[in-house]
C-alpha positions in Angstrom: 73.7 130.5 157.2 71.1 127.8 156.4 71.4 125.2 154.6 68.3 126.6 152.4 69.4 129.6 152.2 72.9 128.9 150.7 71.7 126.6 148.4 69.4 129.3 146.9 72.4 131.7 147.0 74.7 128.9 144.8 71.8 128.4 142.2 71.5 132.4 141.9 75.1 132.6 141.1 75.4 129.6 138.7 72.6 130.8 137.0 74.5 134.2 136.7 77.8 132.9 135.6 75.7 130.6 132.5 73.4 133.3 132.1 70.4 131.1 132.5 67.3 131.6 134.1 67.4 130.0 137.9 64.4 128.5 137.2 65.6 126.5 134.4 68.4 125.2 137.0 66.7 124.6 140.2 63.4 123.2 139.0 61.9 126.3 141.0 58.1 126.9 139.7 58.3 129.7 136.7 54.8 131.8 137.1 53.3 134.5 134.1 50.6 137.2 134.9 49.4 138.5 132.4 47.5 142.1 133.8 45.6 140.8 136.7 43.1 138.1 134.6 45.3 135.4 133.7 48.3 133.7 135.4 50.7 130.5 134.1 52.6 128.3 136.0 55.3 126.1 135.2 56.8 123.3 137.3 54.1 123.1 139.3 53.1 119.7 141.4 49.7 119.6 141.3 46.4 121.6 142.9 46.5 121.4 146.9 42.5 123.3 147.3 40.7 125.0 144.6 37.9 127.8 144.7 36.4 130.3 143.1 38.3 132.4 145.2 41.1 131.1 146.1 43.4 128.6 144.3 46.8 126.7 146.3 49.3 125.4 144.3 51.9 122.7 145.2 55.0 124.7 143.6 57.7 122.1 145.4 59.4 123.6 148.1 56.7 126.9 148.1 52.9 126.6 147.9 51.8 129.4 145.8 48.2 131.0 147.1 46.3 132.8 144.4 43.5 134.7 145.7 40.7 136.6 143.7 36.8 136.7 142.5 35.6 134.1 140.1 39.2 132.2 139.4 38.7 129.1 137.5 41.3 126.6 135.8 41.6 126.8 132.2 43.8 124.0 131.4 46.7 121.8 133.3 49.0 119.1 131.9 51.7 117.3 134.2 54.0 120.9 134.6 51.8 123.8 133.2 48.5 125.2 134.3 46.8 128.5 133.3 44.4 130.2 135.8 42.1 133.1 134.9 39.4 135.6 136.8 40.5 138.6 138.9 43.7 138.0 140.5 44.0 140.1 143.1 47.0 138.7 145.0 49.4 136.2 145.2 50.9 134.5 148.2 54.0 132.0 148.6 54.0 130.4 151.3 57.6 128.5 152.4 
């Protein structure tokens, strides 16, 4: 087993046994869509390449590719952003 792969498996138990979100323990990104027009991220590291129809964002240890038709940021402080347009997929990339 990896080294990876067993540290994700001792955050998912930890946050089972303290009933807590793993996200809230492992500083993984928390992402939101809301239908398919508007998505938020939390814990995110910035914007790697932005478009219109397609948006890469630095989630840590995953990039998270948004693709769609006429996406454009709405807002983004130091660890939340909101997206909107038509989200038509989402891509993490390891």
């Amino acid at each position: 087993m990896d080294k990876n792969r067993l540290e994700r498996e001792l955050i998912s138990r930890a946050a089972d046994v303290f009933d807590l979100p793993a996200d809230v323990i492992s500083s993984l990104p928390h992402i939101e869509l809301i239908g398919d027009c508007q998505l938020l991220m939390n814990s995110h590291q910035g914007i790697l390449s932005y478009s219109t129809e397609t948006v890469d964002i630095n989630g840590g240890k995953l990039v998270i590719r948004v693709r769609g038709e006429g996406l454009e940021l709405m807002g983004m402080t130091g660890c939340e952003l909101r997206l909107r347009g038509r989200i038509t997929g989402l891509e993490l990339i390891h």
